[in-house]
PQR file with spaces between the fields and no chain letter, atoms N, CA, C, O and H, PARSE charges and radii, in Angstrom:
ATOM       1  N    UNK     1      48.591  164.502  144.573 -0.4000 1.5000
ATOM       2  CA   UNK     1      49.575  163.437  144.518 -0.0000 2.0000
ATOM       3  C    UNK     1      50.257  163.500  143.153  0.5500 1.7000
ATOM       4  O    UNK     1      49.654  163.509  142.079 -0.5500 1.4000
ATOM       5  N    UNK     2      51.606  163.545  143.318 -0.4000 1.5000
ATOM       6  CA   UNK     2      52.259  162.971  141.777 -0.0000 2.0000
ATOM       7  C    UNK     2      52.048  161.850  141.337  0.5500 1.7000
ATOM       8  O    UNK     2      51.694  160.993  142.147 -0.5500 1.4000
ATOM       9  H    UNK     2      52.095  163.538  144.190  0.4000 1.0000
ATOM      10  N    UNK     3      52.164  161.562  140.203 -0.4000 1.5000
ATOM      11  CA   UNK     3      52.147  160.192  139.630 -0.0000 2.0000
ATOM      12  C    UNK     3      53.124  160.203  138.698  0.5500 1.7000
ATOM      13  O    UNK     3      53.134  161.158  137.921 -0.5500 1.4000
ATOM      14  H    UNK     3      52.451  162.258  139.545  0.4000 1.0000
ATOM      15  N    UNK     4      54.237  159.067  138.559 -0.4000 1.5000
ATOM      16  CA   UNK     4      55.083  158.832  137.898 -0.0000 2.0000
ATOM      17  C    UNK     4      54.826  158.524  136.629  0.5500 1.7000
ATOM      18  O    UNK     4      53.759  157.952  136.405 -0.5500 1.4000
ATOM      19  H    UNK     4      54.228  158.291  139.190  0.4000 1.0000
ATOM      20  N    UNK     5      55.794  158.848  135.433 -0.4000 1.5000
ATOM      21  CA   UNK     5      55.322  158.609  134.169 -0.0000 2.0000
ATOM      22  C    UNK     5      55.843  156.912  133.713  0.5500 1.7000
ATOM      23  O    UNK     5      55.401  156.269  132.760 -0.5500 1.4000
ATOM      24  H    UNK     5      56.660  159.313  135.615  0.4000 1.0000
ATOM      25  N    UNK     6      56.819  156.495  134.634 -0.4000 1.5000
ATOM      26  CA   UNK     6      57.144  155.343  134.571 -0.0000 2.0000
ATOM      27  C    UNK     6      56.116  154.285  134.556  0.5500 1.7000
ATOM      28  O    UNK     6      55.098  154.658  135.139 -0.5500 1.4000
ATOM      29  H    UNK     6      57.178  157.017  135.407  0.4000 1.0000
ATOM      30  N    UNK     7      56.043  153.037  134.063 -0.4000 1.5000
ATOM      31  CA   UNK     7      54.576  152.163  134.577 -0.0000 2.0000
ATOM      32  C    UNK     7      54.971  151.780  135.607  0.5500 1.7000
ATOM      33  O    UNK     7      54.111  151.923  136.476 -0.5500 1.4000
ATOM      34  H    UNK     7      56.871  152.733  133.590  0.4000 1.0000
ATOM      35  N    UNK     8      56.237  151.176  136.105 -0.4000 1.5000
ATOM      36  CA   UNK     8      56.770  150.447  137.220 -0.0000 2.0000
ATOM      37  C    UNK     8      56.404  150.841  138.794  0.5500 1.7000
ATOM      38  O    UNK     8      55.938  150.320  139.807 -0.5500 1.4000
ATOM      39  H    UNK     8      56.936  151.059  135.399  0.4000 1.0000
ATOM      40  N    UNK     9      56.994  152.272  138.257 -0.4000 1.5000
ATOM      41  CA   UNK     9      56.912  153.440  139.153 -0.0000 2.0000
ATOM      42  C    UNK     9      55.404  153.789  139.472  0.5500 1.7000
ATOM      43  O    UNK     9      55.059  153.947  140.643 -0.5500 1.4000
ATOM      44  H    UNK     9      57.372  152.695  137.434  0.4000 1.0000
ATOM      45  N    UNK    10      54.574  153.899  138.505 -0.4000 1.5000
ATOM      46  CA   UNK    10      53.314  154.427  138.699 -0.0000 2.0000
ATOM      47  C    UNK    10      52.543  152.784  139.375  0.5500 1.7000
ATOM      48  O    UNK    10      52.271  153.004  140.556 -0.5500 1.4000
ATOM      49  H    UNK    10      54.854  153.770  137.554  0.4000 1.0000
ATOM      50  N    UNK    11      52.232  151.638  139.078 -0.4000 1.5000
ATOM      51  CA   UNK    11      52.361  150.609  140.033 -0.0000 2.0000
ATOM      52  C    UNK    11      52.331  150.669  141.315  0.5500 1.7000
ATOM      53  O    UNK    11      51.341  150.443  142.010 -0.5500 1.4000
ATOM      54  H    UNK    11      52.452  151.459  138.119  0.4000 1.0000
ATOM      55  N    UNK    12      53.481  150.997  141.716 -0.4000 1.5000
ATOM      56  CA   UNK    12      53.875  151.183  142.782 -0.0000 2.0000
ATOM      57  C    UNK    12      53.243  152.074  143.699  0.5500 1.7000
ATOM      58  O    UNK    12      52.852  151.729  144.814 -0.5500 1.4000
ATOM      59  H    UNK    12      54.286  151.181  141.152  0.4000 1.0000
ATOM      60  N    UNK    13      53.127  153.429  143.139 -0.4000 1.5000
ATOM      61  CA   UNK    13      52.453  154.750  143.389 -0.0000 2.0000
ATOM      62  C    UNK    13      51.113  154.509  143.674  0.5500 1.7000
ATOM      63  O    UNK    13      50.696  154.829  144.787 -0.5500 1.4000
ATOM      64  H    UNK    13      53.444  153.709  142.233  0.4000 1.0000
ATOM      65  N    UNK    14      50.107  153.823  142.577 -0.4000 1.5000
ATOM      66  CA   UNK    14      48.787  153.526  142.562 -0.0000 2.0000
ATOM      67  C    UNK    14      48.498  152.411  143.556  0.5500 1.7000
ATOM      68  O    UNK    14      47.730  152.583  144.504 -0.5500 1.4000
ATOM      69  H    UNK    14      50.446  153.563  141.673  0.4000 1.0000
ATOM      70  N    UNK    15      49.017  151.469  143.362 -0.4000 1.5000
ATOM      71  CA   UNK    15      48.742  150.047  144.962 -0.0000 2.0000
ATOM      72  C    UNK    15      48.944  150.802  145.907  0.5500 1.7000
ATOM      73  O    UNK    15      47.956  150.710  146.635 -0.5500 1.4000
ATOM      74  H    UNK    15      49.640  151.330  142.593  0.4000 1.0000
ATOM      75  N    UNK    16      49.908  151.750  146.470 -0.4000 1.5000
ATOM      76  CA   UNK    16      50.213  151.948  147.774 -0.0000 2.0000
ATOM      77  C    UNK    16      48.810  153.074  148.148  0.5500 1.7000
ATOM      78  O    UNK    16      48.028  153.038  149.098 -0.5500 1.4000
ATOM      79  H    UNK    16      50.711  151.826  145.879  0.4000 1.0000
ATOM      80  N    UNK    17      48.877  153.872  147.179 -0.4000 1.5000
ATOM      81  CA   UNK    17      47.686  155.087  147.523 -0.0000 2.0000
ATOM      82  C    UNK    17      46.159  154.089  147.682  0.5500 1.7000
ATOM      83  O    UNK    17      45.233  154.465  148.401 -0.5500 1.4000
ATOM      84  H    UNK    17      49.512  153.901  146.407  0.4000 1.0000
ATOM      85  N    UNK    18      46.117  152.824  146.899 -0.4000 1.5000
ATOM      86  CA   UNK    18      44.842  152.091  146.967 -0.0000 2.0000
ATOM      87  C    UNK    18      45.039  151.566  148.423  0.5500 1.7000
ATOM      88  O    UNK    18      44.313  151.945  149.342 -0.5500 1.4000
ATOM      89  H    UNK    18      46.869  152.519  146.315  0.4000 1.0000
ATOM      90  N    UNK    19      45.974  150.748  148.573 -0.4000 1.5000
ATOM      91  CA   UNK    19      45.960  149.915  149.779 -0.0000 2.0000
ATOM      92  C    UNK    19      46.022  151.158  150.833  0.5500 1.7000
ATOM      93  O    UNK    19      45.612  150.590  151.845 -0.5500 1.4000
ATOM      94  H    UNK    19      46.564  150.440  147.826  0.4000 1.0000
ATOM      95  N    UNK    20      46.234  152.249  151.144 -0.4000 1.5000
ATOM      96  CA   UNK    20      46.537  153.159  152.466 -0.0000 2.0000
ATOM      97  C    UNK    20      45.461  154.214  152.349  0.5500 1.7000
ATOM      98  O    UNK    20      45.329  154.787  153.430 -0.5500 1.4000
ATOM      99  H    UNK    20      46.567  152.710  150.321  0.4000 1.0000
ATOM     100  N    UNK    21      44.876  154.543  151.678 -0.4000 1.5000
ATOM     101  CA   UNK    21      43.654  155.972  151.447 -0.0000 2.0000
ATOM     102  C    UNK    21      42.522  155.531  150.961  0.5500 1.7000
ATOM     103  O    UNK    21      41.402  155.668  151.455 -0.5500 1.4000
ATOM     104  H    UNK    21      44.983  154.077  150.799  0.4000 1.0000
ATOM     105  N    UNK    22      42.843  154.956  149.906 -0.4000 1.5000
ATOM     106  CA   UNK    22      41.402  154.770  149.001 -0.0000 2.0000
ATOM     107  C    UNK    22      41.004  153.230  148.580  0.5500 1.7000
ATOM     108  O    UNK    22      41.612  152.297  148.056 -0.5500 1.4000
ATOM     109  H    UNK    22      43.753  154.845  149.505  0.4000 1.0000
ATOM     110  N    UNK    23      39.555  153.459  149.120 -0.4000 1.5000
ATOM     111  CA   UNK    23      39.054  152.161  148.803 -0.0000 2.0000
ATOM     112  C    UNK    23      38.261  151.741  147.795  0.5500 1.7000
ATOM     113  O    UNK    23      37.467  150.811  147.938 -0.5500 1.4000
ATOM     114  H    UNK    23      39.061  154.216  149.546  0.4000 1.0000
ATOM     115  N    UNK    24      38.461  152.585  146.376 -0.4000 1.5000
ATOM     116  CA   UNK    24      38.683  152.286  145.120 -0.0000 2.0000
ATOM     117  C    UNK    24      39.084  152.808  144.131  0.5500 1.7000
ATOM     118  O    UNK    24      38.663  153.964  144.113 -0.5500 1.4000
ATOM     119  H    UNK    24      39.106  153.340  146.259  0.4000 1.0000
ATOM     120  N    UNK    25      39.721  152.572  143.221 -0.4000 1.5000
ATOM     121  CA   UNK    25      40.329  153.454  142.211 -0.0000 2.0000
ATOM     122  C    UNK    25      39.936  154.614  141.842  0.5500 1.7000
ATOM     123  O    UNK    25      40.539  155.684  141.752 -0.5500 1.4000
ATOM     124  H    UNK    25      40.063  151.633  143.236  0.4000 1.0000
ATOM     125  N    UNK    26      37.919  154.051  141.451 -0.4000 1.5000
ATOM     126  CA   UNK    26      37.240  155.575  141.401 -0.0000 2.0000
ATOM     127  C    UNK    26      37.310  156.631  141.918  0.5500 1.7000
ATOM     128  O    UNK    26      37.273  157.794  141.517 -0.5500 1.4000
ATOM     129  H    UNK    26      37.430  153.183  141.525  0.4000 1.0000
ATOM     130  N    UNK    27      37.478  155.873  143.398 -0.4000 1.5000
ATOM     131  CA   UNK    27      37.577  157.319  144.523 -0.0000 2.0000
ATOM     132  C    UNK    27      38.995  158.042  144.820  0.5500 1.7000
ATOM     133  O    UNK    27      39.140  158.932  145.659 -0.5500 1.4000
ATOM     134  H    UNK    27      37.507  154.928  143.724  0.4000 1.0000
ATOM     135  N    UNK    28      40.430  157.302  143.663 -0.4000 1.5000
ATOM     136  CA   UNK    28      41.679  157.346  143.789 -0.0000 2.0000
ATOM     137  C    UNK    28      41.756  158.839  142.369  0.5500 1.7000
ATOM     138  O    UNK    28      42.384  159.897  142.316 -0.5500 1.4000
ATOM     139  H    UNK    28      40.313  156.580  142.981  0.4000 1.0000
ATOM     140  N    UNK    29      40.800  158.179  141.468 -0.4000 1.5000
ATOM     141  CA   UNK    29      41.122  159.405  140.350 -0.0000 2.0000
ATOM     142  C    UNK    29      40.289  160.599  140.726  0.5500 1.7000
ATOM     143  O    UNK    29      40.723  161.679  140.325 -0.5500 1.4000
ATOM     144  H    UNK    29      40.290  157.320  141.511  0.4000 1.0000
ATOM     145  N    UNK    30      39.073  160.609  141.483 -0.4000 1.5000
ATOM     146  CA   UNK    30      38.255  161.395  141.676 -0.0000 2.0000
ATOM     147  C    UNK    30      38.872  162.798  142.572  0.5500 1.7000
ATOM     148  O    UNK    30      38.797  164.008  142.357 -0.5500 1.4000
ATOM     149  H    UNK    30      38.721  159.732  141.809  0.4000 1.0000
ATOM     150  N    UNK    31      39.376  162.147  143.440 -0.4000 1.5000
ATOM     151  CA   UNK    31      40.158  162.629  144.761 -0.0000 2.0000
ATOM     152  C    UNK    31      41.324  163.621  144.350  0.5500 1.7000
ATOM     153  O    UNK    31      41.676  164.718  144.785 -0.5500 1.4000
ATOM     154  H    UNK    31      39.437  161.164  143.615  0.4000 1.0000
ATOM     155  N    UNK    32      41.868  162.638  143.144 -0.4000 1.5000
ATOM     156  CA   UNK    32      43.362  163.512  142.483 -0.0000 2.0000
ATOM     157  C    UNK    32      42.867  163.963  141.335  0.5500 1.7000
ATOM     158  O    UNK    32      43.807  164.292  140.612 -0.5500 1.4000
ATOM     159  H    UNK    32      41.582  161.747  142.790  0.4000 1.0000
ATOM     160  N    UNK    33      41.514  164.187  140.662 -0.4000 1.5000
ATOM     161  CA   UNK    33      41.219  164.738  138.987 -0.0000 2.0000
ATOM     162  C    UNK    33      42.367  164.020  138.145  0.5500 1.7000
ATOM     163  O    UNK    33      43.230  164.674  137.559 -0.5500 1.4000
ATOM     164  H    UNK    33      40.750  163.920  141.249  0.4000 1.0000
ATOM     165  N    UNK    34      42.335  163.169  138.134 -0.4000 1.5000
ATOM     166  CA   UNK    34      43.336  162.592  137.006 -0.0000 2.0000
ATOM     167  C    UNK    34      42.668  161.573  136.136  0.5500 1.7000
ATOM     168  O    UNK    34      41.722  160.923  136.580 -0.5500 1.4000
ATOM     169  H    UNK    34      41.634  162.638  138.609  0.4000 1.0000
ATOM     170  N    UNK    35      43.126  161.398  134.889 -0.4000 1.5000
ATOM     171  CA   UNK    35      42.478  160.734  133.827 -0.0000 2.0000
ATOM     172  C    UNK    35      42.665  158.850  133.773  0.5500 1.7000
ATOM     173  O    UNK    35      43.423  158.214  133.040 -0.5500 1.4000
ATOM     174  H    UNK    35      43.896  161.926  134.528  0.4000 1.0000
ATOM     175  N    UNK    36      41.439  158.175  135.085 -0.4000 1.5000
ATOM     176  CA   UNK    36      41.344  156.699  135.327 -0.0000 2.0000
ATOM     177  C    UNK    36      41.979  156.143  133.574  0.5500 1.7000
ATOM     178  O    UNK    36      43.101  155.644  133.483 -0.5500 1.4000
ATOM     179  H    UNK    36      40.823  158.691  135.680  0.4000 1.0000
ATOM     180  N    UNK    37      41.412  156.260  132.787 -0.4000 1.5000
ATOM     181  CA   UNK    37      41.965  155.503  131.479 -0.0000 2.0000
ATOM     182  C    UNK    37      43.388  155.919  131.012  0.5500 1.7000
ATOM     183  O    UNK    37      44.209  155.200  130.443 -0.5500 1.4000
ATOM     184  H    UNK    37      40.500  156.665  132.861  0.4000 1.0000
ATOM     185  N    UNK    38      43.502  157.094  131.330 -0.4000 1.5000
ATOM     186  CA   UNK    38      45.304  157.019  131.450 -0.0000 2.0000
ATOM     187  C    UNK    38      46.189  156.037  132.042  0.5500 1.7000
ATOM     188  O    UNK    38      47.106  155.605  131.343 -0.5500 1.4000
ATOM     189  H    UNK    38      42.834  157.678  131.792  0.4000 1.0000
ATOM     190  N    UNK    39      46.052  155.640  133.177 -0.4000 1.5000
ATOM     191  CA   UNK    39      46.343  155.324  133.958 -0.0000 2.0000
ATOM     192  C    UNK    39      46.561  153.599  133.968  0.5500 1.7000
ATOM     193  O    UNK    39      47.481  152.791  134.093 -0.5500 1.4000
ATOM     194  H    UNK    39      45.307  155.990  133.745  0.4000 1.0000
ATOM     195  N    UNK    40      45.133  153.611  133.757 -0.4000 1.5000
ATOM     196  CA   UNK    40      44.976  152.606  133.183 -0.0000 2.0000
ATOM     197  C    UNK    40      45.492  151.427  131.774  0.5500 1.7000
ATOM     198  O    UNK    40      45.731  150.219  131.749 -0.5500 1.4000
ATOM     199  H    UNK    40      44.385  154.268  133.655  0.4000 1.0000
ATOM     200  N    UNK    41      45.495  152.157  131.073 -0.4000 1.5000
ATOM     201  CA   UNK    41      46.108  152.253  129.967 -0.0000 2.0000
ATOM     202  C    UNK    41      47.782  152.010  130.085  0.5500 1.7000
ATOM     203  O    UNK    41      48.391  151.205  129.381 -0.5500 1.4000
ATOM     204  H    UNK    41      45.301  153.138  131.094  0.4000 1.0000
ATOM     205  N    UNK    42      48.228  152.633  130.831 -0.4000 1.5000
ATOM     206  CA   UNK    42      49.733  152.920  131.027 -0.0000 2.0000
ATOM     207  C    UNK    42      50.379  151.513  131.771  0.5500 1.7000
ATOM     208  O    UNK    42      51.425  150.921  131.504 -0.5500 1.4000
ATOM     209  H    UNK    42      47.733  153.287  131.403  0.4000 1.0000
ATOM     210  N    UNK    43      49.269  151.195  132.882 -0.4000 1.5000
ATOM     211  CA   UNK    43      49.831  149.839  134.012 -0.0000 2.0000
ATOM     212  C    UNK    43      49.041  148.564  132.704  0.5500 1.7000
ATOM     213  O    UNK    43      49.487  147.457  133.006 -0.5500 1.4000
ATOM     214  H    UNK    43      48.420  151.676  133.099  0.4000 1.0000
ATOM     215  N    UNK    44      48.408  148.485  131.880 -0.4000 1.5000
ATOM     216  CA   UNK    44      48.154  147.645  130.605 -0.0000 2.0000
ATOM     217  C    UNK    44      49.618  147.378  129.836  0.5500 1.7000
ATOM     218  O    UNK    44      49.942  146.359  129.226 -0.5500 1.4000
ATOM     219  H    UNK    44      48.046  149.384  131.634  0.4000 1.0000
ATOM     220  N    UNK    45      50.353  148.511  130.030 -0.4000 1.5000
ATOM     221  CA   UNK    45      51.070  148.032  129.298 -0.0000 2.0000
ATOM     222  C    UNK    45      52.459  147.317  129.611  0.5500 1.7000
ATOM     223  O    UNK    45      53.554  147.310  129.049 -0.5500 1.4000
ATOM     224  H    UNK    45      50.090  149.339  130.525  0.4000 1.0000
ATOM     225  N    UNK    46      52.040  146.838  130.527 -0.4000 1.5000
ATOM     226  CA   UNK    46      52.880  146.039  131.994 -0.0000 2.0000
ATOM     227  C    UNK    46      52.317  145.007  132.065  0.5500 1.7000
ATOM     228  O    UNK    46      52.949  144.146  132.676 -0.5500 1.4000
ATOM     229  H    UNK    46      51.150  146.844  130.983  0.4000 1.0000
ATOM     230  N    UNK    47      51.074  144.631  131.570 -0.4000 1.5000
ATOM     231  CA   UNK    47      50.109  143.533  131.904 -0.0000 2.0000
ATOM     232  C    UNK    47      49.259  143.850  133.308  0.5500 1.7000
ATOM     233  O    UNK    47      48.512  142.921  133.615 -0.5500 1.4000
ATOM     234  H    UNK    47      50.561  145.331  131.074  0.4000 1.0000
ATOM     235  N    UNK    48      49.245  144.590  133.893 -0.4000 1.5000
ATOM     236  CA   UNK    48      48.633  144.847  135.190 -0.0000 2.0000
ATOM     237  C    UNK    48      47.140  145.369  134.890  0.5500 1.7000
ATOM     238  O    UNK    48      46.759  145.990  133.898 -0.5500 1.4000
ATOM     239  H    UNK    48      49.852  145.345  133.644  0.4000 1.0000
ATOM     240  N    UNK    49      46.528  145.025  135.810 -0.4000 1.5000
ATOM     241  CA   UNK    49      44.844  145.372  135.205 -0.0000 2.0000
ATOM     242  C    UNK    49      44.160  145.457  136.950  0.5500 1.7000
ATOM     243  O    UNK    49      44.460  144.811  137.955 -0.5500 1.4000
ATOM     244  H    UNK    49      46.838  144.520  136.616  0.4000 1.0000
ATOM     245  N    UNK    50      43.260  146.428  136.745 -0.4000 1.5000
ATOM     246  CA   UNK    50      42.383  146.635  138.139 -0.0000 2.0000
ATOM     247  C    UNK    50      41.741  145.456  138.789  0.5500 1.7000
ATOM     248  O    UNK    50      41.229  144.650  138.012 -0.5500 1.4000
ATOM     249  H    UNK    50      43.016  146.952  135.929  0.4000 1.0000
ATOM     250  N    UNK    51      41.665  145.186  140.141 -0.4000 1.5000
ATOM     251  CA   UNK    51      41.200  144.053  140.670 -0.0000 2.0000
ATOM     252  C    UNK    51      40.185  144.392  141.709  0.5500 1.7000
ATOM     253  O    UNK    51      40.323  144.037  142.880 -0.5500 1.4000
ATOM     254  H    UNK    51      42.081  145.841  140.772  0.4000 1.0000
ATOM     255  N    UNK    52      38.827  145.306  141.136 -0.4000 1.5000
ATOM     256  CA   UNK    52      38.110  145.611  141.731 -0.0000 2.0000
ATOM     257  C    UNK    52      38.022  145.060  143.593  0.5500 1.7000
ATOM     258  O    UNK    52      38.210  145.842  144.525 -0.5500 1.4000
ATOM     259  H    UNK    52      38.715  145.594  140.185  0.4000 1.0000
ATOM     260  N    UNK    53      37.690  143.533  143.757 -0.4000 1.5000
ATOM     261  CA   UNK    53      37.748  143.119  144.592 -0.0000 2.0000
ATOM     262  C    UNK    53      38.890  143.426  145.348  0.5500 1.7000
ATOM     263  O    UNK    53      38.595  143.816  146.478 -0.5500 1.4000
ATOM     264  H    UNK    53      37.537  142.898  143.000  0.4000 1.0000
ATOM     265  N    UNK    54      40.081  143.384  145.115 -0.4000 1.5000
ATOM     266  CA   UNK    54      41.430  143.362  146.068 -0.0000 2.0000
ATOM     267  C    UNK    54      41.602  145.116  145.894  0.5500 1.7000
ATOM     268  O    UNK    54      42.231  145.812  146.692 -0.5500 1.4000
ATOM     269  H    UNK    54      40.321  143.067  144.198  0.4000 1.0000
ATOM     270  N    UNK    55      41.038  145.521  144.919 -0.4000 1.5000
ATOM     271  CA   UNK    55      41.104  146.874  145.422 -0.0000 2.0000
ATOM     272  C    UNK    55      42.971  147.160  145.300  0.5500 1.7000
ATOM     273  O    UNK    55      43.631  147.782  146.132 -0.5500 1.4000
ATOM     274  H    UNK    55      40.528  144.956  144.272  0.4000 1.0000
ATOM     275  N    UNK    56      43.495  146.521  144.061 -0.4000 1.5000
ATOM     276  CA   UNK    56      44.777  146.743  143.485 -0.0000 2.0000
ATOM     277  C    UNK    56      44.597  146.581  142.093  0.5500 1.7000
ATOM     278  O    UNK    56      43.427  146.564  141.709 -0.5500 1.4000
ATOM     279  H    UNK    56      42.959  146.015  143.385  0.4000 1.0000
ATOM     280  N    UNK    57      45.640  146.438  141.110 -0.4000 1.5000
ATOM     281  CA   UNK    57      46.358  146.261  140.475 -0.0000 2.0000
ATOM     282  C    UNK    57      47.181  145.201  140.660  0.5500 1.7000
ATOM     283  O    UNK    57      47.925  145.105  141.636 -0.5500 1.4000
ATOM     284  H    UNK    57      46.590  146.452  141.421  0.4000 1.0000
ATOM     285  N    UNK    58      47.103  144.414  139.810 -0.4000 1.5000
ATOM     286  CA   UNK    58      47.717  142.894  139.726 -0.0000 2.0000
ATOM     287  C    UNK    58      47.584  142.194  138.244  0.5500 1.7000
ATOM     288  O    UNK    58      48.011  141.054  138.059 -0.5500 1.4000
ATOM     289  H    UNK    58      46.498  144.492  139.017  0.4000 1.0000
């Protein structure tokens, strides 16, 4: 999967792949080898933060 370098964009990218494939982030970076604290880090700076339970970003 690509991931956008945008946060907006990457948002977008990350909820939809959570809500339709993966039923948790872990299993979202694992799946694609990509760096969870990147990522993380990047939708932080949007104010957006993981919502284990809802299994988004919010």
């Amino acid at each position: 999967m690509n991931f956008p370098k945008d946060p907006v964009m990457l948002l977008s990218v990350v909820n939809t792949a959570l809500r339709d494939y993966y039923s948790s982030f872990d299993a979202l970076v694992e799946d694609n080898e990509i760096d969870g604290d990147e990522i993380i880090a990047k939708l932080a700076m949007i104010d957006y933060h993981y919502d284990a339970e809802k299994n988004k970003f919010r």
